[in-house]
N, C-alpha and C positions, 0 to 999 in steps of 0.2 A: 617698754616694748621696743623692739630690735629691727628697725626699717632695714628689710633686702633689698635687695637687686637680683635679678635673674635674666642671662640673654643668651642668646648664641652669636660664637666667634666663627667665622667659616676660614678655613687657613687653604691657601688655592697659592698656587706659582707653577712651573714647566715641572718637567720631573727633576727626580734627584736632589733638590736641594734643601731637603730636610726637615719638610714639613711632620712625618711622622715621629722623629727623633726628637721632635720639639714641642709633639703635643704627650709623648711619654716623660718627657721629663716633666713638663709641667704637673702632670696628672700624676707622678711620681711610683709610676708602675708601668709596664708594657703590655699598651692597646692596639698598638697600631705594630706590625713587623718591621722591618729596617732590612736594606741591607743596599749594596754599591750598584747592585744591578736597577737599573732606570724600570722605573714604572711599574716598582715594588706594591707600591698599595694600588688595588682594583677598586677595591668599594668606597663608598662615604661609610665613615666612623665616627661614631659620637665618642669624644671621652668627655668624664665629668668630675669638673674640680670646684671643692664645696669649702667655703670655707665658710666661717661665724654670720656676716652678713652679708654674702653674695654666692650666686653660684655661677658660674662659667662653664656652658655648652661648647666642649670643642669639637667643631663639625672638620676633620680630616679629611682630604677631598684625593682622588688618583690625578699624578700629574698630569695636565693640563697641555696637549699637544698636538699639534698643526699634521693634517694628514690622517685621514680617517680610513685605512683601507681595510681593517676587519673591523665586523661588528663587533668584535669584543673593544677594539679603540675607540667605535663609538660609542658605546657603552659606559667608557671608562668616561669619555671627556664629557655625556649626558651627565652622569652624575656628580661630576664637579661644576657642571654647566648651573644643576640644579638646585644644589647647594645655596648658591649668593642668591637663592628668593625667598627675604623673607629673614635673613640674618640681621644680626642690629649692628654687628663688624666684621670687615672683609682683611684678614692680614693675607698681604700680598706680600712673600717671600721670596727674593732673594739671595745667589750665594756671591756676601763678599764682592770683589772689584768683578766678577765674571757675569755682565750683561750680553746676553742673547737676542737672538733673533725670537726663541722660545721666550723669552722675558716681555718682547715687546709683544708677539699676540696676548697674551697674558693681558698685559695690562689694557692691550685694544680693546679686550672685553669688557674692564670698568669703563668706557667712557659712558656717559650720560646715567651712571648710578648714582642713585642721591646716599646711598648707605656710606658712613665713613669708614674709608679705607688708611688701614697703617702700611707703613712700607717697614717687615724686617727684614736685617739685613744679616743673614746668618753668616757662621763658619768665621766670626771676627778674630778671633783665636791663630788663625792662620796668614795674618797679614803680617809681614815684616816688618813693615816701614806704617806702624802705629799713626801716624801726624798724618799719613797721607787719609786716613778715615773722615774727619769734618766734612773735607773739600768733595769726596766722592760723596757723602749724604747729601752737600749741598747741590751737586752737580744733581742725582736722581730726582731730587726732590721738583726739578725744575720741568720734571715728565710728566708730571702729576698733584693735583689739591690733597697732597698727602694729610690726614688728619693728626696720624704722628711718623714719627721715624726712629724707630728704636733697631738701633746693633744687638747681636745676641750670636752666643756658641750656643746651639741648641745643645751639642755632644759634651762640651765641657760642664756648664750651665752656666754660662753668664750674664749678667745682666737679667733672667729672667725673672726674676722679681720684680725688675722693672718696668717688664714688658704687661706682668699680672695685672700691677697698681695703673697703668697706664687706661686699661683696659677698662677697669670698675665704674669711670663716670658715662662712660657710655651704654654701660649697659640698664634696661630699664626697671625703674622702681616693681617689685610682687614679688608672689613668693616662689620659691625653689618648685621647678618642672617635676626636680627626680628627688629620693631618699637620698640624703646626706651623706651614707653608705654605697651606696651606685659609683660604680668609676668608667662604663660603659653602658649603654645602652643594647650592645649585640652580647647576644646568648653564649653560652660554654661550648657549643656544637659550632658557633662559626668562630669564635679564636682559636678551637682546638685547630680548626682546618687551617686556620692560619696561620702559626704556630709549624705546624707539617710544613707546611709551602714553604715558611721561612726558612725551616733547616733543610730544602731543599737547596732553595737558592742556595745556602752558606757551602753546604756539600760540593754541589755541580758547577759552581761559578758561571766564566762563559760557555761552559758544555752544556748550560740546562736552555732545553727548547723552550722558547718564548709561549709556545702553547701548550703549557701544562696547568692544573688549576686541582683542587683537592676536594672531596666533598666526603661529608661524614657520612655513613649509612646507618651505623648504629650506634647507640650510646645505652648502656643499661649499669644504673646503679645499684648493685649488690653492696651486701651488707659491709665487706671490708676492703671492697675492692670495685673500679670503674670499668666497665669493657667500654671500648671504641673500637670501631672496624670502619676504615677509611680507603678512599679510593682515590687516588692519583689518578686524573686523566692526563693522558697525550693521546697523538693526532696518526703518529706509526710507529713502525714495528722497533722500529732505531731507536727511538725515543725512548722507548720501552728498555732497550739493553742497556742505554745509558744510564738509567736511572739505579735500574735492579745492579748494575756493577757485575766485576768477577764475582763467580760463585753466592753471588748475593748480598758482598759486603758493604755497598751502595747504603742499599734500602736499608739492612739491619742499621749503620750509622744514623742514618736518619731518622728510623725508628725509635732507636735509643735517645739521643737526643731529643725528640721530640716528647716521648711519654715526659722523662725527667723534668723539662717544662710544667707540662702539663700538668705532671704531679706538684707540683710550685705552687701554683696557678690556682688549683683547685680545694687543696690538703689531703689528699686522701692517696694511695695506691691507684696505681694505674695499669689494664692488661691492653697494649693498642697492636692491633694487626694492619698493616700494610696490603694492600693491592694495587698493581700498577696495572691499568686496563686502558687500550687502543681504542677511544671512539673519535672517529677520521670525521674531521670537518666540525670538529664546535668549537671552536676560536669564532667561525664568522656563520655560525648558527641562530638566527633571533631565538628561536624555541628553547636551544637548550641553553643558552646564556639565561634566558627567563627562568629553567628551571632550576640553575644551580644559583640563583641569587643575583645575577649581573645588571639583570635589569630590572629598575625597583617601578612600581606600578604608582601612579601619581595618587596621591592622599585628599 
């Protein structure tokens, strides 16, 4: 008989520094979006990585930030907030030699949790001067009862084998939460949406308004084929031109790439229609953050 383990890993740090890029490689498929623009990921995201005798819940959390002026920011940092109750390990990520002021409220939040906390230290791939790495883990380690301290290129993938095996005695003896088969927890209608957003972001860089967000309306599984009809919000009429582009070429790119995903994703053919629709003020809406998913209702 095959003694498991099964726990959840909660992955929290400021933005940007690569927490989703680290829970796709592990999971070895993309659950979580990516991209350079800061506070990419909105929601918590479960990925789930199964292997013979253990499984690993990776709870993906939005980064974690000082200054709460729309309800969507509070929102974002509630649900990373909410995340570390309740997990059996809290990695707390870093990027590399670059400690913030976002680093330090970060970690002001672990004080007085009994849960052990890892300190990774991503983006190691990018350091010149190799030797100087010991002396910086030993210097951080001195901010905190780090449990462990494990270096990793989330992007390249290093080390993360070690970071997997590091991870296993901590988590608690039973059996696996999900099917062995599961790599997420959230549904084909909200990666679609995200998936969308991403090739936004990739499309518009720093031209895409901070307050845009995606919500699926329809999804209907025909015999050879998926429709989705999806809806890009923004907040005004500008937002709106940016997006759609000259003549349309915006959206069709982003379309395109998007379905192609999708169809990846899913295996099947995909028919996905675009609309970009103005509703003014839900960035800092309680309602309607409630109703496209932002705000999750306590369990």
């Amino acid at each position: 008989m095959i003694h498991t383990r099964c726990g959840t890993v909660a992955f929290i740090g400021r933005a940007n520094v690569g927490k989703s890029t680290l829970m796709n490689h592990l999971i070895g498929q993309k659950i979580s979006i990516t991209s350079r623009r800061p506070q990419t990921t909105r929601h918590r995201i479960h990925g789930i990585l199964t292997r013979e005798d253990y499984q690993i819940i990776i709870a993906d959390t939005p980064g974690i930030h000082e200054g709460e002026q729309l309800a969507l920011n509070r929102a974002m940092n509630q649900a990373a907030f909410q995340t570390l109750a309740g997990v059996d390990v809290i990695c707390f990520m870093v990027d590399a030699f670059k400690w913030t002021r976002g680093d330090e409220y970060v970690l002001s939040l672990l004080e007085g949790l009994s849960t052990p906390v890892f300190l990774v230290i991503n983006k190691i791939d990018t350091l010149q001067d190799k030797k100087a790495l010991l002396p910086h883990m030993a210097k951080l380690s001195e901010k905190y009862n780090f449990a462990e301290v494990v270096p990793v290129s989330a992007l390249g993938g290093h080390n993360l084998g070690a970071l997997e095996e590091a991870l296993v005695p901590y988590l608690p003896e039973g059996p696996f939460l999900y099917h062995e088969d599961d790599i997420t927890d959230r549904n084909m209608r909200f990666i679609a949406a995200e998936m969308i957003r991403e090739k936004i972001f990739r499309q518009l860089g720093d031209e895409l308004p901070y307050q845009m967000t995606v919500e699926v309306d329809v999804w209907e599984d025909a015999p050879n084929v998926t429709h989705i009809h999806a809806s890009i919000l923004v907040e005004r009429t500008g937002q709106k031109r940016i997006l759609i582009g000259t003549g349309g070429d915006r959206i069709k790119k982003i379309g395109t790439d998007a379905r192609k995903e999708i169809e990846e994703l899913i295996g099947r053919k995909v028919m996905l229609k675009l609309w970009v629709k103005v509703r003014s003020g839900w960035s800092d809406d309680e309602r309607a953050l409630r109703s496209l998913g932002y705000v999750e209702e306590p369990k």
